[in-house]
N, CA, C and O atoms as CSV, one atom per row, in Angstrom:
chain,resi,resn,atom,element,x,y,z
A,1,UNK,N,N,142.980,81.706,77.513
A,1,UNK,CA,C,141.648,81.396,78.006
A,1,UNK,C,C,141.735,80.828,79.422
A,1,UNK,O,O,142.696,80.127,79.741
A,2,UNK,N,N,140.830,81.095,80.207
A,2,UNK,CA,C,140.782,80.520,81.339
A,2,UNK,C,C,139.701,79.766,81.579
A,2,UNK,O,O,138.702,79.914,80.876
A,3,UNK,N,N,139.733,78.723,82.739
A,3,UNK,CA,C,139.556,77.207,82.202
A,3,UNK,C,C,138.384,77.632,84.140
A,3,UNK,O,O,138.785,78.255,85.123
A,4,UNK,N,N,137.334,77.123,83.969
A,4,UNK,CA,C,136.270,77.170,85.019
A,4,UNK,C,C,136.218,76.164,85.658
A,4,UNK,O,O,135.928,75.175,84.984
A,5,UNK,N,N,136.468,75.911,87.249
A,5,UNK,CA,C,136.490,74.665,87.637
A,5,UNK,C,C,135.490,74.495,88.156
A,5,UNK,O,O,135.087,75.302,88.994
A,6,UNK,N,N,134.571,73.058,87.712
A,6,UNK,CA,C,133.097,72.845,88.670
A,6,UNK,C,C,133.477,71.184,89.244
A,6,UNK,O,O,134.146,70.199,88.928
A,7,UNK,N,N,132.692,71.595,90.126
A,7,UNK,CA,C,133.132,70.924,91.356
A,7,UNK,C,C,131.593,69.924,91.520
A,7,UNK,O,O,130.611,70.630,91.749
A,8,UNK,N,N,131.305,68.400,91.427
A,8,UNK,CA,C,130.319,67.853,91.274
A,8,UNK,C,C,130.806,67.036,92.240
A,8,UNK,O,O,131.959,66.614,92.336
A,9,UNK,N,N,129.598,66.767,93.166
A,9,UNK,CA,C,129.684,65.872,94.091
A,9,UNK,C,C,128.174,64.925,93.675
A,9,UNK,O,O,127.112,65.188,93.110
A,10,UNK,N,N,128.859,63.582,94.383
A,10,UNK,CA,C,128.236,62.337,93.468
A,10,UNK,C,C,127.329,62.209,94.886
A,10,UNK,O,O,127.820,62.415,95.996
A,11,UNK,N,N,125.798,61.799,94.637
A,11,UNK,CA,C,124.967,61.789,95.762
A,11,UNK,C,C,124.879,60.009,95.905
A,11,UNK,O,O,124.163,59.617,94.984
A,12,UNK,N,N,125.162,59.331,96.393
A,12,UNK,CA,C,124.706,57.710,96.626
A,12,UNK,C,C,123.784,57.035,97.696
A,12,UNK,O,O,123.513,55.835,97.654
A,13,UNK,N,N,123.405,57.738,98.486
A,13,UNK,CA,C,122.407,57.483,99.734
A,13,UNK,C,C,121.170,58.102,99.174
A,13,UNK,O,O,121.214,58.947,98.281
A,14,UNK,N,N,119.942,57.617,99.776
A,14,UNK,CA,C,118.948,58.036,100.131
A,14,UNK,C,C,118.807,59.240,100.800
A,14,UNK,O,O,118.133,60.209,100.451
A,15,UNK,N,N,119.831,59.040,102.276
A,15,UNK,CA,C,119.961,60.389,103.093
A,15,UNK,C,C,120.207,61.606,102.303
A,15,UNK,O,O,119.617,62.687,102.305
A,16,UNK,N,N,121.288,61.149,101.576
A,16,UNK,CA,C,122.413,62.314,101.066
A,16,UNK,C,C,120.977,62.930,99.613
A,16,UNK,O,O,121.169,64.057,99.156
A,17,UNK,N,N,119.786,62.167,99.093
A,17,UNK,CA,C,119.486,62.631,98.432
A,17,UNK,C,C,118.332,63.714,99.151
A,17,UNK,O,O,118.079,64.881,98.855
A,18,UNK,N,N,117.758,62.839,100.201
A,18,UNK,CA,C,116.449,63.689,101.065
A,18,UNK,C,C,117.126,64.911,101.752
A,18,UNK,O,O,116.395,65.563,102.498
A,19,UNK,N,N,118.363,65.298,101.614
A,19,UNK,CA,C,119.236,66.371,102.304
A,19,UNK,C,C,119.092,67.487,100.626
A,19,UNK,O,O,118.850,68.670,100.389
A,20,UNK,N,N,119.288,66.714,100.118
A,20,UNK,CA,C,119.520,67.661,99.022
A,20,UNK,C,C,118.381,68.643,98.352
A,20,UNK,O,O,118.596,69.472,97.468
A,21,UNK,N,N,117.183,68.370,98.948
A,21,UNK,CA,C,115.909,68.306,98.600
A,21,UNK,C,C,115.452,69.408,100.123
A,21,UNK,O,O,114.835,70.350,99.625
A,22,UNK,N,N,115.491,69.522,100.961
A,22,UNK,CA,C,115.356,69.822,101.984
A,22,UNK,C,C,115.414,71.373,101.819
A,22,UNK,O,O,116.354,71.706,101.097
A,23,UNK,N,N,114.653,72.430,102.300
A,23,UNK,CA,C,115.253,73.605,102.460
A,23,UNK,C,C,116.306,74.346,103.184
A,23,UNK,O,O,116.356,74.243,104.409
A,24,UNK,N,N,117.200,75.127,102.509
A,24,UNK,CA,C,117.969,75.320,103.535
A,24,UNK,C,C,117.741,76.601,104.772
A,24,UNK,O,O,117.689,77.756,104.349
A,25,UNK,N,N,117.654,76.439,105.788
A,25,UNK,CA,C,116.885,77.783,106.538
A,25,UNK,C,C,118.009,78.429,107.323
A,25,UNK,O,O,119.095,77.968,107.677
A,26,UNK,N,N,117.545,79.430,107.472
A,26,UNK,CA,C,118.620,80.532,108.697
A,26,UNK,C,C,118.621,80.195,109.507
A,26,UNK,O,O,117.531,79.667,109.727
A,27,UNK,N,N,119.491,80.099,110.573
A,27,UNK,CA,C,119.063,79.776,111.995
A,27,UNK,C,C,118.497,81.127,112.416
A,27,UNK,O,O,119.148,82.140,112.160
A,28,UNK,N,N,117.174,81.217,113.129
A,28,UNK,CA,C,116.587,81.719,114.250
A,28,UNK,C,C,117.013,82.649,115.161
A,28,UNK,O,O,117.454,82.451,116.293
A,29,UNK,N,N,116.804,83.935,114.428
A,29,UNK,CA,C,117.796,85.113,115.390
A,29,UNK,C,C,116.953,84.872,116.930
A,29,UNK,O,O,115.900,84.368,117.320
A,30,UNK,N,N,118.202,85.613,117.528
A,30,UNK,CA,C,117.748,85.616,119.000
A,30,UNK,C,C,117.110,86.811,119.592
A,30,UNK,O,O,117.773,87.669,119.010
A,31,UNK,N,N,116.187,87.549,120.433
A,31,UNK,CA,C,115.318,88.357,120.492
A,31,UNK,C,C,116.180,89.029,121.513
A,31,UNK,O,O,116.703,88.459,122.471
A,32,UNK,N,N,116.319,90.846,121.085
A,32,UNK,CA,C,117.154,91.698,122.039
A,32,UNK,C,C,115.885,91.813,123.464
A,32,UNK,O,O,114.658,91.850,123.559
A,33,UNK,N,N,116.556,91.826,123.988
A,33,UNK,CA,C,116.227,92.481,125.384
A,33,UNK,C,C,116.247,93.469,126.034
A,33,UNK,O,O,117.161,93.603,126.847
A,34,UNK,N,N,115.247,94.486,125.892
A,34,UNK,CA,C,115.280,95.990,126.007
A,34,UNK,C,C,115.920,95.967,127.645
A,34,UNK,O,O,115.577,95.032,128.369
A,35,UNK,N,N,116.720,96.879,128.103
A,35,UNK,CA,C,116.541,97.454,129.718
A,35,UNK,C,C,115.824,98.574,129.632
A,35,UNK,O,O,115.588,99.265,128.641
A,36,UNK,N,N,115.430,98.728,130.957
A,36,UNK,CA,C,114.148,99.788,131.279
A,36,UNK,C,C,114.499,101.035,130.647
A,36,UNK,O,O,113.726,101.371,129.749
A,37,UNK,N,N,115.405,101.761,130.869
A,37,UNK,CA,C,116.018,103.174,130.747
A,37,UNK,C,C,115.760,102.960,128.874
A,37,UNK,O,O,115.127,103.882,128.359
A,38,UNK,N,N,116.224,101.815,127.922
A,38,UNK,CA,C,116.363,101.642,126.608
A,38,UNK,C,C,114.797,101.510,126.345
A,38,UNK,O,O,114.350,102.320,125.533
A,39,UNK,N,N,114.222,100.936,126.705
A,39,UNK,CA,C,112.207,100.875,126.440
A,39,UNK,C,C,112.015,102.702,126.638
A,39,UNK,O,O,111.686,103.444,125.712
A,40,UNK,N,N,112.217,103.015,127.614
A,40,UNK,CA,C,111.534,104.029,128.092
A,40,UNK,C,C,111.971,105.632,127.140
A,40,UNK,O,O,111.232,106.614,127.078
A,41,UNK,N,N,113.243,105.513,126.536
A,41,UNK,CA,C,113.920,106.527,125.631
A,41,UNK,C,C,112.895,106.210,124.151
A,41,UNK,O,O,112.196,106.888,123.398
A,42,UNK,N,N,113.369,104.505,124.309
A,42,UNK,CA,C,112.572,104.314,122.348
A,42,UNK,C,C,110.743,105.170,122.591
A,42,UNK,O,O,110.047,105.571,121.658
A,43,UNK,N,N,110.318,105.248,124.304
A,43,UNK,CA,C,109.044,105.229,124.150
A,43,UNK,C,C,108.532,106.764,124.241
A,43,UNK,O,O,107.424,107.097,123.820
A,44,UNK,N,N,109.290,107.508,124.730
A,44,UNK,CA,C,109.948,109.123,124.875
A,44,UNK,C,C,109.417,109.820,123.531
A,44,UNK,O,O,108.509,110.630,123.344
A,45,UNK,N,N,110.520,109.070,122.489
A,45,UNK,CA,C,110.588,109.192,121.050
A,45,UNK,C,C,109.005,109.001,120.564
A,45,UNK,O,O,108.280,109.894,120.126
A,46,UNK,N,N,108.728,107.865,120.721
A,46,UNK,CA,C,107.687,107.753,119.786
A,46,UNK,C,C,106.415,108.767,120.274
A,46,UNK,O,O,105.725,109.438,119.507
A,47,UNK,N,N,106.306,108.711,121.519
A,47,UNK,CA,C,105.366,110.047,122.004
A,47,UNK,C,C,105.878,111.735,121.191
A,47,UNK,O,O,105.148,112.700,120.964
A,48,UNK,N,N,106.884,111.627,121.000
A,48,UNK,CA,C,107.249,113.052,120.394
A,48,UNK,C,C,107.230,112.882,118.803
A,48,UNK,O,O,106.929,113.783,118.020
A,49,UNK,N,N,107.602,111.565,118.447
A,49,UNK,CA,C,107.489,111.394,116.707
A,49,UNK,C,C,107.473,109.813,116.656
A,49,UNK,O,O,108.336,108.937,116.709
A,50,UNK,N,N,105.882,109.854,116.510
A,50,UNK,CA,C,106.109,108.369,115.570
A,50,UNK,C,C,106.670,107.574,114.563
A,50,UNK,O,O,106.968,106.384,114.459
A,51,UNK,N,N,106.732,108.594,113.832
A,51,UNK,CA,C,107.614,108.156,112.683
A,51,UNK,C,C,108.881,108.740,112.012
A,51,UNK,O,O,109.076,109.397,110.989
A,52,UNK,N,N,109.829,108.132,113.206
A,52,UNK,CA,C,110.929,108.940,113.025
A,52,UNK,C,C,111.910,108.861,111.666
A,52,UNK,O,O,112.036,107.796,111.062
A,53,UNK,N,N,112.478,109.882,111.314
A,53,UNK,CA,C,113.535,109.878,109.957
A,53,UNK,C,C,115.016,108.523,110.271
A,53,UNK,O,O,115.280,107.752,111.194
A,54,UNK,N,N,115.469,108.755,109.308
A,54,UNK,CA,C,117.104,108.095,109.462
A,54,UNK,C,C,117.436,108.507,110.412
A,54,UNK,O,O,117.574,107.832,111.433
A,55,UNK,N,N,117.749,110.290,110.275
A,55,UNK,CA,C,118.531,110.960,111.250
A,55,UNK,C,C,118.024,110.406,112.584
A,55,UNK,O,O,118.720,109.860,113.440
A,56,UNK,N,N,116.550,110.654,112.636
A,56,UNK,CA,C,116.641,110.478,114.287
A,56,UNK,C,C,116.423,108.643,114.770
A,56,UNK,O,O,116.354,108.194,115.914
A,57,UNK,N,N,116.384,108.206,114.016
A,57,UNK,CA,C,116.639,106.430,114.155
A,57,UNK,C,C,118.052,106.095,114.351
A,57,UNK,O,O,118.268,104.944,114.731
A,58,UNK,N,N,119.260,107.024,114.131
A,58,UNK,CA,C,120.757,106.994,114.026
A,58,UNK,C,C,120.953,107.625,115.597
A,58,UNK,O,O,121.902,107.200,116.256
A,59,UNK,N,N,120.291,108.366,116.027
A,59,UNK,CA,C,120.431,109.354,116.911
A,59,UNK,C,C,120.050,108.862,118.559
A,59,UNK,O,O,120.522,109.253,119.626
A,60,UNK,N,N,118.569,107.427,118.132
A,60,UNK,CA,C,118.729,106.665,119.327
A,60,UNK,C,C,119.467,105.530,118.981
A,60,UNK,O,O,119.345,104.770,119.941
A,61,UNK,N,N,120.016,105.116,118.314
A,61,UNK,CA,C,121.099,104.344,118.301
A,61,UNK,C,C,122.154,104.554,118.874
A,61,UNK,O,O,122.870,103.734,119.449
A,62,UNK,N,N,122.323,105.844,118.724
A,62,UNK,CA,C,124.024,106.444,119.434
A,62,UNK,C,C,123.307,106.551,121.213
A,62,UNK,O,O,123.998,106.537,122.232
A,63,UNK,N,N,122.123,106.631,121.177
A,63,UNK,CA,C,122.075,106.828,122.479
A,63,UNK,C,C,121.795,105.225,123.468
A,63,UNK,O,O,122.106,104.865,124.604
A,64,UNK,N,N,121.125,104.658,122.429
A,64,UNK,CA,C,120.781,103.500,123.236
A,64,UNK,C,C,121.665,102.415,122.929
A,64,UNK,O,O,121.686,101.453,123.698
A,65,UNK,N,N,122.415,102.434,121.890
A,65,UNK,CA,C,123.311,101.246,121.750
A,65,UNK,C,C,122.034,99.946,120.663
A,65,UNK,O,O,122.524,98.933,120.165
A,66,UNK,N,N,121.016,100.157,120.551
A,66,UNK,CA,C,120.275,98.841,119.559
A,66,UNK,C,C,120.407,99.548,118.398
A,66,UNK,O,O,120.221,100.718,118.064
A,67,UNK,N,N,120.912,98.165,117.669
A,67,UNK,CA,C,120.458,98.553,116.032
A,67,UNK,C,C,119.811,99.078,115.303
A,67,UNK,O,O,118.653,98.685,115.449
A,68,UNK,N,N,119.944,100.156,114.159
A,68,UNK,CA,C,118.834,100.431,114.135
A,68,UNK,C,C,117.555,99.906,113.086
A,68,UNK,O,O,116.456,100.435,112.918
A,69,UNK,N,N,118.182,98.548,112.392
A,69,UNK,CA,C,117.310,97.803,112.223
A,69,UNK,C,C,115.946,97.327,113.323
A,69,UNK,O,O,114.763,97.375,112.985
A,70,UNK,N,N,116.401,96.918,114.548
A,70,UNK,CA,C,115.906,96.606,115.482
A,70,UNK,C,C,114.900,97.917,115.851
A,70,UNK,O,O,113.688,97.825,116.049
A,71,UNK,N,N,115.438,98.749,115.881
A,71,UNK,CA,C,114.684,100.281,116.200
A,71,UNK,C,C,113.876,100.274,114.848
A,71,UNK,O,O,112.844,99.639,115.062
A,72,UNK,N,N,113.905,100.597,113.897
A,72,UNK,CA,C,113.062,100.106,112.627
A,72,UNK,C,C,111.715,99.653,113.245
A,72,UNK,O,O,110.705,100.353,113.314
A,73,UNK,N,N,111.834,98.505,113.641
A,73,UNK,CA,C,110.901,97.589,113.808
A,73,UNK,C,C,110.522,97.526,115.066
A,73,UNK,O,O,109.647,96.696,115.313
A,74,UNK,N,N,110.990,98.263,116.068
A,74,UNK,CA,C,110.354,98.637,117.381
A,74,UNK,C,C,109.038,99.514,117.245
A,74,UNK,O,O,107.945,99.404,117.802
A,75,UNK,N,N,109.552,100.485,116.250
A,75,UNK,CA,C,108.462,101.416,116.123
A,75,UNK,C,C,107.354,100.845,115.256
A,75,UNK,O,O,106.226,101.261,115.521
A,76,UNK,N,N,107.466,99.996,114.303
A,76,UNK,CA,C,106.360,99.484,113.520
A,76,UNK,C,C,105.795,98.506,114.191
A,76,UNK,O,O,104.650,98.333,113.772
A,77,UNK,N,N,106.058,97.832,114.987
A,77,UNK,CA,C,105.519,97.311,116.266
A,77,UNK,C,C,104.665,98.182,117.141
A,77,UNK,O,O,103.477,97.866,117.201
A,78,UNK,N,N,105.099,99.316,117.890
A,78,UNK,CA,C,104.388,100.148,118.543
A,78,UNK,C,C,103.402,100.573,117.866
A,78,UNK,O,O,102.233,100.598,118.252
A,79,UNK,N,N,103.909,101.013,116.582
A,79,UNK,CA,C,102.655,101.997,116.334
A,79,UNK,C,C,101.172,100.816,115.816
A,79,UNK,O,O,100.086,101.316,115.522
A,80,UNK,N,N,101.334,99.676,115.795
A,80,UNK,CA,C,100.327,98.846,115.125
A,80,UNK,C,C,99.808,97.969,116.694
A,80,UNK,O,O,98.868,97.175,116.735
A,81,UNK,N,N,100.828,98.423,118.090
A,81,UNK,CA,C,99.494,98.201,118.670
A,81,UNK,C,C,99.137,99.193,119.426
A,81,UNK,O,O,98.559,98.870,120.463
A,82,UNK,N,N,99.385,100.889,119.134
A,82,UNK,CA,C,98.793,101.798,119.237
A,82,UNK,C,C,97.755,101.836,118.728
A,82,UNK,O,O,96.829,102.191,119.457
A,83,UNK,N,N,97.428,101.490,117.243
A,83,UNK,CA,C,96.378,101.758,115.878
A,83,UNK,C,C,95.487,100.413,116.951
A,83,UNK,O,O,94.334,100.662,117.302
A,84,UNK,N,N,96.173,99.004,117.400
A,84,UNK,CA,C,94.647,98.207,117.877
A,84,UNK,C,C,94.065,98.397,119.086
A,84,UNK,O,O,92.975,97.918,119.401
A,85,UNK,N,N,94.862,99.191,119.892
A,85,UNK,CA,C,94.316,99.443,121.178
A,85,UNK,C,C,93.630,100.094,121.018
A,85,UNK,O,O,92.510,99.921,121.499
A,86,UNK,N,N,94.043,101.628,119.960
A,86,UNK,CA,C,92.923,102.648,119.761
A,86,UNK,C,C,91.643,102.217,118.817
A,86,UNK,O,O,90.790,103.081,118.616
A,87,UNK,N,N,91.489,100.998,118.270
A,87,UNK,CA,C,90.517,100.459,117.376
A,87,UNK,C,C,89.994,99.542,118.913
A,87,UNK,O,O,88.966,100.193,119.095
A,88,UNK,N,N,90.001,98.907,119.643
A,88,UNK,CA,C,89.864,98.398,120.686
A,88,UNK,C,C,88.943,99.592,121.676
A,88,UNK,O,O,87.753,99.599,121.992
A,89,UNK,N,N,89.956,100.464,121.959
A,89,UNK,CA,C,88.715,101.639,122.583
A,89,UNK,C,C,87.519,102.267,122.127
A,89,UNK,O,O,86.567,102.601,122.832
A,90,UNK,N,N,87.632,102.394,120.981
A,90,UNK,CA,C,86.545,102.937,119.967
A,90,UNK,C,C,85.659,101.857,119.923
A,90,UNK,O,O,84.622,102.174,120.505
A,91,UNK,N,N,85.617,100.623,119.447
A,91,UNK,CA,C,84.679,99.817,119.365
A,91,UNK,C,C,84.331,99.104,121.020
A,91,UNK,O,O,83.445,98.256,120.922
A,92,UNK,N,N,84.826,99.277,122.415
A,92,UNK,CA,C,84.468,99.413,123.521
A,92,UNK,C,C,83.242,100.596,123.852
A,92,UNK,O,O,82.309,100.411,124.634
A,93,UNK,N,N,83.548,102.163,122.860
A,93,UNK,CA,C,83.065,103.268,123.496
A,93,UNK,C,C,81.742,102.445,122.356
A,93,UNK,O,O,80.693,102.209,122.956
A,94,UNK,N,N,81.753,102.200,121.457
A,94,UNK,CA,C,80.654,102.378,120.671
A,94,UNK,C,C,79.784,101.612,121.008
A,94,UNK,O,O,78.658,101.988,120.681
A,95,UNK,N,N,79.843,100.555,121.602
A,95,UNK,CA,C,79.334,99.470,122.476
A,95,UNK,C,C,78.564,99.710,123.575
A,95,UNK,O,O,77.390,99.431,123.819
A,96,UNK,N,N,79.581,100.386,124.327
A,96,UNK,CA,C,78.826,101.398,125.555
A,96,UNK,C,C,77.993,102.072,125.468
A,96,UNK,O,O,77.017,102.124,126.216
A,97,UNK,N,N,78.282,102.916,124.253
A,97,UNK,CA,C,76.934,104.430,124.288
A,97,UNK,C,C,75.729,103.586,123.262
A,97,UNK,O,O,74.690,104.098,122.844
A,98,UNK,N,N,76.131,102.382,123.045
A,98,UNK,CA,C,75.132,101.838,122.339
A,98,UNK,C,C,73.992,101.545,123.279
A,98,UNK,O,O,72.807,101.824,123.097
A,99,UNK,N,N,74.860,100.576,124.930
A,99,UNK,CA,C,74.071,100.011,125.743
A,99,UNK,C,C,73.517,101.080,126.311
A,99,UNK,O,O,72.320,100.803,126.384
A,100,UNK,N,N,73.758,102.543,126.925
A,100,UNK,CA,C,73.631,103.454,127.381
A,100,UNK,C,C,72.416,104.036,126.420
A,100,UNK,O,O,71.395,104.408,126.999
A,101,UNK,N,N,72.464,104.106,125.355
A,101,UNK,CA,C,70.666,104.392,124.574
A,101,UNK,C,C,69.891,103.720,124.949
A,101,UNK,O,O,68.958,104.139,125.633
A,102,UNK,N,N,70.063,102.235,124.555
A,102,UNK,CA,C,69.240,101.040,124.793
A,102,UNK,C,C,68.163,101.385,126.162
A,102,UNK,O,O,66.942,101.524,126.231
A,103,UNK,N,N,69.258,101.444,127.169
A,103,UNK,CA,C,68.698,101.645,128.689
A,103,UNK,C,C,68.335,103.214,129.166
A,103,UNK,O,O,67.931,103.576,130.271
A,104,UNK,N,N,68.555,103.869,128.209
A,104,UNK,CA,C,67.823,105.098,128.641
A,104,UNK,C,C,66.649,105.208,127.649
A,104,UNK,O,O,65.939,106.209,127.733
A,105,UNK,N,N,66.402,104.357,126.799
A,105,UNK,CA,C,65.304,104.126,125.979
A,105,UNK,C,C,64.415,103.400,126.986
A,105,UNK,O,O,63.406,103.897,127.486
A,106,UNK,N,N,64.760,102.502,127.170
A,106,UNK,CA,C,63.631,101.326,128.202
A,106,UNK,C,C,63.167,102.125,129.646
A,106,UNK,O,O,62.202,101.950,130.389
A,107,UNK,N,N,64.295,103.067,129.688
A,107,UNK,CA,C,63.980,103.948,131.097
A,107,UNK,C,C,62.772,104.828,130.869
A,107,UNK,O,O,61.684,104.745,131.439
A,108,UNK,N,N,63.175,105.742,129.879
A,108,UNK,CA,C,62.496,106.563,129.993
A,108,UNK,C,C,60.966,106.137,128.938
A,108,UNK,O,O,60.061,106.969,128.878
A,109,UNK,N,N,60.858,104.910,128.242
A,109,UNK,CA,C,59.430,104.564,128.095
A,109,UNK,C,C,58.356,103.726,129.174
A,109,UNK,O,O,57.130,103.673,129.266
A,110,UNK,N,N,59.498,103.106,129.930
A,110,UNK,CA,C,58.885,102.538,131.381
A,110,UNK,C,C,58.736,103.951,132.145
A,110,UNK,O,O,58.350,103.537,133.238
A,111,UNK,N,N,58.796,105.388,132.273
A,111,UNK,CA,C,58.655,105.831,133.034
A,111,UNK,C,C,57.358,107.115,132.401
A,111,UNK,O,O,56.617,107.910,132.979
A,112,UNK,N,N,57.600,106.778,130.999
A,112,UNK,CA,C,56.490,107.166,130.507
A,112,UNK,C,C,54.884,106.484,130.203
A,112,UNK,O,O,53.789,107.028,130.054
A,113,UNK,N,N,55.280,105.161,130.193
A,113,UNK,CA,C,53.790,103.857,131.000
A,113,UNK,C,C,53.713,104.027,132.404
A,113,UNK,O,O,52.700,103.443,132.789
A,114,UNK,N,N,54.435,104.659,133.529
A,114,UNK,CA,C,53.899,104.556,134.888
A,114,UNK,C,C,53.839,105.734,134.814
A,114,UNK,O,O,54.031,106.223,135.927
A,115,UNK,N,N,53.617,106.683,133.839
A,115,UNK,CA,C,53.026,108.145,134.122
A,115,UNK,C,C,51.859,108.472,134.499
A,115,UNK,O,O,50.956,107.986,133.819
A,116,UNK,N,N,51.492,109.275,135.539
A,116,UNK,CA,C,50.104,109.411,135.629
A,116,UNK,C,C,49.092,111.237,134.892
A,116,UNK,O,O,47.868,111.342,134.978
């Protein structure tokens, strides 16, 4: 039979107990730093396929050198503030052709009271 060794450490402080209690967290990855030529390939791509496969997520990796975790999440980034810019323009245009009735309404009934 083999014999399991556990290993108990005795807590006697206050500190040592508010430590024990504490969560333990990751440290805080550090944020890559695209160079221009590396933005401008990931941005190449996504104009030709937004939603690229393995294969071609492996394929700017070999070309650009970033992870392709990191590439993962470049593109799900892009494409969500593609989706708000283009929700951003749409509710700009709808706004517009809203004000654009409005004032061709008031135009053309003010020009139908100074009719003679």
């Amino acid at each position: 039979m083999s014999r399991k060794i556990v290993e108990y450490k005795l807590v006697d402080s206050e500190k040592d107990i508010a430590r024990s209690y504490e969560p333990r967290r990751k440290p805080k990855r550090s944020r890559i730093l695209l160079h221009e030529w590396q933005s401008m390939t990931l941005e190449h791509s996504f104009r030709m396929n937004p939603y690229p496969d393995r294969i071609e997520k492996y394929n700017l990796f070999l070309k650009t050198k970033i992870p392709i975790k990191n590439i993962k999440i470049w593109f799900q980034n892009r494409r969500a503030r593609e989706k708000s810019s283009y929700e951003e323009m749409e509710e700009m245009y709808e706004a517009g052709y809203r004000g654009l009735d409005i004032k061709a309404t008031a135009f053309t009934e003010e020009f139908q009271y100074y009719k003679y």
